[in-house]
N, C-alpha and C positions, 0 to 999 in steps of 0.2 A: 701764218699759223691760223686755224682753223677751231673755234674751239666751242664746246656743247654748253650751254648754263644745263644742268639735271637737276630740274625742281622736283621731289622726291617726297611721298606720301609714309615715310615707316611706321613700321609698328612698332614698339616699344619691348626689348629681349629678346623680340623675332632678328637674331644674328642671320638665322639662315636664309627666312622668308626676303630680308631687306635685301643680302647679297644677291638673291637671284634674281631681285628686282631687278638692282646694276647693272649687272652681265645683259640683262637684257637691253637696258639704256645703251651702253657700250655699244652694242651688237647696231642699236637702228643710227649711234650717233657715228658709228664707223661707215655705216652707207651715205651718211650724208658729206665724209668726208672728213671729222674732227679727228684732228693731232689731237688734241686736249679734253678729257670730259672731267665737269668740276661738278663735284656732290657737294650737299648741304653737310653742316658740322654734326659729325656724332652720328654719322648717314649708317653705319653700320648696327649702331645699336637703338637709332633713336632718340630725341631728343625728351624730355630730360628722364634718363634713366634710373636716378635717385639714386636705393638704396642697395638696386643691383650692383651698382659699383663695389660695394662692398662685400660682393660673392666673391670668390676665389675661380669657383667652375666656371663661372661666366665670365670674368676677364680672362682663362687660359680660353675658351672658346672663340672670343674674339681673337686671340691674338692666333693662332690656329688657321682662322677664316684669313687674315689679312697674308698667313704668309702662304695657305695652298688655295685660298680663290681669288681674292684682290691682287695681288705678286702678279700671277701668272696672265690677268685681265688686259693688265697693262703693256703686253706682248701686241695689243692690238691699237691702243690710244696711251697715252700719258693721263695717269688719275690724280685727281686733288681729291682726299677723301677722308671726312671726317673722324675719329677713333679714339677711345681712353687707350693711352699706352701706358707701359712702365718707362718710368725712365732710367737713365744709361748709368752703367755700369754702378757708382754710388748711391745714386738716387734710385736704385733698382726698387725700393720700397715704396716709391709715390709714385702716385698717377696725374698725369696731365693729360690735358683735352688738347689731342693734336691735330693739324693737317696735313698728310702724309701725301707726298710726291711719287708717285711710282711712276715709270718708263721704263721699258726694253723687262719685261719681266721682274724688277727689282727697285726694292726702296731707293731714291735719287734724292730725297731731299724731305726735313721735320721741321715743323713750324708748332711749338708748342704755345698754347693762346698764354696771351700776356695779365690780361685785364681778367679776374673774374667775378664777377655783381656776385654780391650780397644781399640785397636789398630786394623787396617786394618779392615776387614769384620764386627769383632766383636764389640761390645757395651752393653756388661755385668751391665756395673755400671750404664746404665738406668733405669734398669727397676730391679736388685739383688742386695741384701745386703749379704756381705762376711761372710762366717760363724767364727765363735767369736773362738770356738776350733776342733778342731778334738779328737772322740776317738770311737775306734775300736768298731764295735756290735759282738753280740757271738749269734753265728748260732748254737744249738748244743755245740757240743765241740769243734766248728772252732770259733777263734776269728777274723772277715771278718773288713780290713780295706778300706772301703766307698772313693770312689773319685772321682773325674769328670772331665774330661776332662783337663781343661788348669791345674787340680790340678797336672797333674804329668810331666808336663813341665816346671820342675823348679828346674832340680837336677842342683846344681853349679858345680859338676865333670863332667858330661856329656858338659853342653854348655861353660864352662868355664867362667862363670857368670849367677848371679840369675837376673829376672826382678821386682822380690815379696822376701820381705824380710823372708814371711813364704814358709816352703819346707812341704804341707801335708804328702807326702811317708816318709820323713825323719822321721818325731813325729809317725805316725801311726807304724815305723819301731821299734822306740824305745820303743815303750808301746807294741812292744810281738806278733804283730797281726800273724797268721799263711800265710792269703794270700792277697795280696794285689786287690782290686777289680776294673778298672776303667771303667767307664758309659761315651760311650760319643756320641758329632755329631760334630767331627774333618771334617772340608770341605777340598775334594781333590785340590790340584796344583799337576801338575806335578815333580814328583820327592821326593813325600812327604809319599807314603805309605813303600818304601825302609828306608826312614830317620825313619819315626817313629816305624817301627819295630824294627831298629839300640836302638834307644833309649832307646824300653822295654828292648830288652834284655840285656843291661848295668845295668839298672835299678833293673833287677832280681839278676843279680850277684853282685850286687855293696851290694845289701840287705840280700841278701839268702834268695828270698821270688818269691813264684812263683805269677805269674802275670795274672789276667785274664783281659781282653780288648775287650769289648765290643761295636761296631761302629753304628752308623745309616748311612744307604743308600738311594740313591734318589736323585733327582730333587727337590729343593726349591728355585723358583724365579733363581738369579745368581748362586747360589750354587749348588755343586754336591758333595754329601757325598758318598764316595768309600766301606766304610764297610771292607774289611780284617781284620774283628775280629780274636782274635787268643789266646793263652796260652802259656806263656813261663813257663817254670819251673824254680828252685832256681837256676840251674846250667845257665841260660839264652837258653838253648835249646826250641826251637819250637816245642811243643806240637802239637795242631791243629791249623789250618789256615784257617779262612772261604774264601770265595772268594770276588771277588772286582767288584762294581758295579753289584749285584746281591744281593739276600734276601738268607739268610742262617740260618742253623739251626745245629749247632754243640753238641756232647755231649763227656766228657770226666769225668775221674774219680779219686777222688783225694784220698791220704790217708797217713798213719804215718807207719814209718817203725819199728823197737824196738827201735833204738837209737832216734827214737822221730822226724826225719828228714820228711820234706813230700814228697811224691810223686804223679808224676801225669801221665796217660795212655790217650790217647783218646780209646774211645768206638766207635762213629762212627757219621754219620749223622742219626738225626732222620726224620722218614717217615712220609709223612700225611700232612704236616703244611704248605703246598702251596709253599714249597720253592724250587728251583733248586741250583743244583753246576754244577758252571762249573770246570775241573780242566785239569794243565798240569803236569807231575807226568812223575815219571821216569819209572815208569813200564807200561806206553800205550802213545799214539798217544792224541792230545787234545780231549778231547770228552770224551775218554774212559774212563772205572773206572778204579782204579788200585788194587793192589792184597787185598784181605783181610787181612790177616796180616800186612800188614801196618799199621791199623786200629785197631789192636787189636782182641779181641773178636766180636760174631756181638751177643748179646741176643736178644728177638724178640721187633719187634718195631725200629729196629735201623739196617740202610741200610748201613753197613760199606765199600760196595765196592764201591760206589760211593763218598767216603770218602775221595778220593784221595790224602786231604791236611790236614794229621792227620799221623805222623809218633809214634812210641815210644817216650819218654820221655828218654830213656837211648841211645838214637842215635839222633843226630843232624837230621832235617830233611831234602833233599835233595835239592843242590842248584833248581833244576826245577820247587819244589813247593814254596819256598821263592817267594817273588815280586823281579821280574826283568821287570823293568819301561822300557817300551818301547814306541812310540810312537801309537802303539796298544793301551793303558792305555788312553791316549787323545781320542782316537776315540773312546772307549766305553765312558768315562764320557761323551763327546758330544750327544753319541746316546740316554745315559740315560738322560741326561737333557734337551731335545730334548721331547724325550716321555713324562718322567713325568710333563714338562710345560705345555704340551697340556692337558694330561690326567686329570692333576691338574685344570687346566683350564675351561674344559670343551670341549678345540676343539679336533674334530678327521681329520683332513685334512688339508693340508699344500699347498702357494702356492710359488713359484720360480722364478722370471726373470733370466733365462738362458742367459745369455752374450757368450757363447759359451769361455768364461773366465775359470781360475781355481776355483776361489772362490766360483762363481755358482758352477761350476759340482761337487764341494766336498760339499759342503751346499746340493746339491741335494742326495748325496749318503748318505751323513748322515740321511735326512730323512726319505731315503726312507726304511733305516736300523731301524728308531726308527718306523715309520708310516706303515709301510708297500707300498711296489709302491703303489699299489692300491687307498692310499690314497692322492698320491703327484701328484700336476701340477706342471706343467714348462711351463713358458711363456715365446719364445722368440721374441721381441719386435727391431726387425732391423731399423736400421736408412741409411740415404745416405753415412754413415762412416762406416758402419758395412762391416768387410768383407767376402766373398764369406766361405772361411773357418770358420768364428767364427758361422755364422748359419748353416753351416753342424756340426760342431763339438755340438752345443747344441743340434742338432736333432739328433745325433747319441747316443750322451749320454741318453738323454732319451727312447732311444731303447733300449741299454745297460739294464737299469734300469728298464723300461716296464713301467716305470709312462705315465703319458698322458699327450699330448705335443699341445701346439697351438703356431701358429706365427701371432701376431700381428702387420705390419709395422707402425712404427709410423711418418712416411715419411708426409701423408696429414695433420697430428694435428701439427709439426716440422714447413711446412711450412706457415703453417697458422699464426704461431707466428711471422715469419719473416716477414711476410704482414702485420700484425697489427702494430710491435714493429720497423724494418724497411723502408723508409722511399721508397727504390725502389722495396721491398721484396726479394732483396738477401742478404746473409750473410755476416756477419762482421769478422764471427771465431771468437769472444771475450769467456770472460766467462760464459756471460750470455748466448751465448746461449748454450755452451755446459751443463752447468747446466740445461736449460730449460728441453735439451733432457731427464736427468734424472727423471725431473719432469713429465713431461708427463710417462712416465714409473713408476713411484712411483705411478701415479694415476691412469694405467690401470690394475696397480695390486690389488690396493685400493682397485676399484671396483668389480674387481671379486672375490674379501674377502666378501665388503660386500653382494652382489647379492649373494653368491652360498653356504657362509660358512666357506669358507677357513681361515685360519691365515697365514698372510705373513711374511715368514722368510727373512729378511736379511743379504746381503752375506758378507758388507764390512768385511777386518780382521781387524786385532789390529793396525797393520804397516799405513795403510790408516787412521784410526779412529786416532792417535796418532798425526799426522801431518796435519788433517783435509784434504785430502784427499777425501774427500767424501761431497755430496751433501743433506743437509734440505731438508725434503722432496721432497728430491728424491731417489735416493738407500738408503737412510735411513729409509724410510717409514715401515714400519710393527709392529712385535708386539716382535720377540724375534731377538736379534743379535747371529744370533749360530757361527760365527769365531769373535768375538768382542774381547776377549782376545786370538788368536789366530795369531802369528807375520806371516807375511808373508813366512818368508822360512821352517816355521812349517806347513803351507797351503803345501806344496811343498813336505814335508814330506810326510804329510797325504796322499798326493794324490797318491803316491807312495807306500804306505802301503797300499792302496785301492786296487791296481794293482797287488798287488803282486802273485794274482795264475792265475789271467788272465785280457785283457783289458778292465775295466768297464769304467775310462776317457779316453777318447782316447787322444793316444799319441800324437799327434801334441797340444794337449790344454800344455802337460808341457812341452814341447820346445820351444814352441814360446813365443816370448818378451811379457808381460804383458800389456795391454794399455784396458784403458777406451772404446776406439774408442767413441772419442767425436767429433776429428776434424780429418783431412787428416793426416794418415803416424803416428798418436800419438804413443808414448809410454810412458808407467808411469816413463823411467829414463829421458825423455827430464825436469821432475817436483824433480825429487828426486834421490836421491842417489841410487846405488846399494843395491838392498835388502838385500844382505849379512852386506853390511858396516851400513844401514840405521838398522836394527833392532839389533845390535848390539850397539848403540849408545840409542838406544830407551832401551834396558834392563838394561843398566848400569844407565839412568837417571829416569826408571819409575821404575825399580823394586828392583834396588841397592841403588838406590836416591845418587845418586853421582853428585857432581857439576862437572862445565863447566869445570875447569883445570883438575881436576883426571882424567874426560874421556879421553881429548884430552892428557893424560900423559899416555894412553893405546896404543896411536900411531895413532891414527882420527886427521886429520886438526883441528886448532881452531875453523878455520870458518865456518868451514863446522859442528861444535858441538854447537858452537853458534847459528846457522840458525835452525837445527832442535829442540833444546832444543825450541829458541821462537815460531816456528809454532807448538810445544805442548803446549804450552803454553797458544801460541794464539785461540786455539782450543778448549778448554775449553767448552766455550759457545754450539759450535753441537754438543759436547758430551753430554750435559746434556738433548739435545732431545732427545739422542738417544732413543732406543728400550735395555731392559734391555738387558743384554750379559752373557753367560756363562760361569765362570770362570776356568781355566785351568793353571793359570800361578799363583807366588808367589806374584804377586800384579796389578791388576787389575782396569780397568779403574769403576769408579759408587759409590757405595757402599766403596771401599779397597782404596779409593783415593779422595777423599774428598778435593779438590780444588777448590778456590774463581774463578770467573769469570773476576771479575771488579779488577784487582791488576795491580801494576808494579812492581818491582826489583828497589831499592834505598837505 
């Protein structure tokens, strides 16, 4: 059997845009030959579709879609395809997240997801009802066991504890199945596409069952789905590997040896289906294809040198084409949920207040990576505290980058406030008015969003956002936070990764001390801890959830754990204004954290 991974980009309620995606997947993965084409979970409507589920016209629309376009698709391959259905005759009132078998034109087989998270991002038990049993469908003479995403996160040998007292792969292991099949839209954190390969391939040898995995990729709202679908075989070797933060279209070949054992080859990538690979591979340079034989066979229809992340089945595949998580892996999820917010959106054009800071100039290279320059302004907007260097370094950056640059001082609006709010109109240096400064800046960017078109990206990171740091409409003002889960010495990272063949931020933005410039001489440690010690205190308390003793039992002062835990805490409130943010870390401020406003500790 012959069969397609469809790593698949949707858009979220586009029912019809997603299905003609498919049809066309279908179409290049039948010239390469696939009996089988397997979609990511929820592939029709997109992953996660909230509180669409609870339209009416939109679940008859899907279900409409699955029986006069998905049905009749399956006339040409066997589909595994993600979907909210109703269920059967009793339960005709609840919805489950299913995986739908079609072959020969017609439903052949339902696999309703067993396990569904609650916790962090997710909220399954809204809007799904758990499937009651698992049992295997029969493809032919393959008996395929159906599963979905959080279903196969719950081996007790692997994590050393269960969160769901049912294990789907265990039951579907024990009723016979040939291959295990999982459907999903797993959202990236950093350091998660390495763990969950780890996983499969324990999984595969723990079972003797080779594993197909299936991802969706893209931009949805906070989330970025990385995609490295792949194949492990029963031996837990890595068959093929699609790639990450790209649309992919793999094909590989399965089959029974005499002593009845299966095997599995990749055949290659199939051609035609709008998709690109990128790959790093041990036999060329990034970019390049690597050899065919890697690959296997190439039949026609099927582009096996561009294949590069598809070894044999009888040889491990090389460390170079495995994920190896780099801070590289941050900056594409960025780029891609960058793009597809916009694209998803509707905007094509980004705008930027240039601080001649880090946080801008990496907010700015990131777009101008997803957007193309062409599409990116950068407005640098100087005050009487700005210095001589931070408005070269923003103009230079955007020469770097070739976006297009304007400097607005905002010196005459600054002191107009101090005339009104001030009783002799000179300054006080208080809060207020360093905030002011931001505000007026948050609302000359406003306006050139609404007058020209643009969408205004916000620079704050995580580190600032966590201790409230940042100012209410003011540098908070726009429409997406693109470093909002991004800590401050990971900004520092990036910017560095940015640099690495030649100088796009200029060097003096990452050497020099960090500061606002709100008042004379500032820096962000006259306010806060060293970023090295401040975001390391913040990951043990926001993303480990550790109390006030355990951290300060890591070696951090009491007080100094005490003080920023409350300004997270106390912080709350502007976060909830924020501009939604894109997620990159194991737990994340919005959506993945879920905290009261109005509380105390007692």
């Amino acid at each position: 059997m012959r069969i397609a991974l469809a790593q698949l980009n949707p858009t979220i309620g586009d029912v019809g845009g997603n299905t003609g995606k498919m049809r066309k997947v279908v179409e290049a993965a039948r010239r390469a030959g696939a009996d089988l084409v397997v979609f990511p979970e929820l592939a029709v409507t997109g992953y996660p579709p909230r509180d669409l589920l609870c339209r009416r016209d939109f679940l008859q629309r899907v279900e409409r879609v699955l029986v006069e376009e998905i049905a009749p698709l399956s006339r040409e391959a066997a589909l595994v395809v993600g979907a909210p259905v109703r269920g059967e005759k009793a339960d005709r009132d609840y919805l489950y997240n299913a995986a739908l078998l079609y072959a020969e034109g017609k439903l052949a087989g339902r696999q309703d997801k067993s396990l569904l998270p609650n916790y962090d991002v997710f909220d399954e038990s809204r809007y799904f009802r758990p499937a009651g049993r698992r049992i295997p469908v029969q493809l032919g003479e393959w008996s395929l066991g159906l599963t979905i995403c959080e279903d196969i996160w719950n081996d007790k040998d692997y994590w050393n504890r269960q969160l769901y007292e049912v294990d789907p792969v265990e039951e579907l292991a024990a009723r016979g199945v040939d291959l295990i099949v999982n459907i999903s839209a797993s959202p990236y954190h950093y350091g998660k596409a390495g763990l969950r390969l780890d996983m499969l391939r324990s999984i595969a040898r723990k079972y003797h069952r080779p594993v197909i995995y299936v991802n969706q990729i893209g931009g949805n709202d906070e989330l970025i789905f990385d995609g490295t679908s792949l194949a492990v075989d029963a031996g837990g070797n890595v068959v093929c590997l699609a790639g990450s933060f790209e649309e992919d279209l793999l094909v590989l070949e399965m089959g029974r040896q005499k002593s009845g054992a299966t095997w599995m080859k990749p055949v290659g990538k199939a051609a035609g289906a709008g998709c690109s690979t990128w790959r790093e591979n041990a036999g060329g340079a990034p970019g390049h294809a690597g050899t065919t034989d890697s690959c296997g066979s190439s039949p026609e229809g099927v582009d096996a040198g561009s294949n590069a992340g598809c070894t044999p089945s009888s040889v491990e595949a090389p460390a170079a084409v495995l994920p190896q998580e780099d801070i590289g892996y941050v900056y594409r999820a960025l780029v891609l949920g960058i793009a597809d917010y916009m694209r998803k959106t509707g905007f094509k054009k980004a705008v930027i207040g240039l601080s001649g800071g880090i946080d801008s100039s990496v907010t700015a290279v990131l777009a101008a990576a997803a957007l193309g320059p062409e599409n990116v302004l950068g407005v640098s907007m100087p005050s009487r505290y700005s210095s001589p260097g931070s408005r070269s370094d923003a103009r230079k950056l955007a020469e770097n980058l070739g976006i297009a640059f304007r400097e607005i001082p905002i010196e005459e609006v600054f002191s107009t406030f101090l005339k009104v709010m001030n009783r002799d109109g000179s300054p006080c240096g208080d809060l207020a008015e360093e905030n002011i400064q931001a505000r007026i800046r948050g609302n000359i960017l406003m306006f050139i969003s609404n007058r020209e078109g643009y969408l205004t990206l916000t620079t704050g990171n995580k580190s600032e956002m966590a201790v409230g740091y940042c100012t209410l409409y003011g540098d908070m003002s726009g429409g997406l936070a693109v470093l909002a889960d991004v800590p401050k010495v990971m900004v520092y990272q990036l910017a560095r990764y940015i640099n690495r063949e030649r100088e796009i931020i200029p060097e003096s933005v990452l050497v020099k001390p960090p500061s606002a410039e709100l008042r004379p001489n500032q820096v962000d440690q006259d306010s806060l801890p060293p970023y090295e010690v401040l975001d390391a205190i913040l990951q043990a308390y926001i993303e480990e959830e550790k109390p006030a003793d355990e951290i300060a039992a890591l070696g951090f002062d009491p007080a100094l754990v005490r003080e920023v835990i409350r300004k997270v805490d106390r912080a709350e409130y502007k976060r909830r204004q924020a501009a939604p943010g894109l997620r990159v870390t194991s737990k994340a401020f919005g959506m993945g954290r879920r905290m009261p406003i109005a509380w105390r500790a007692g």
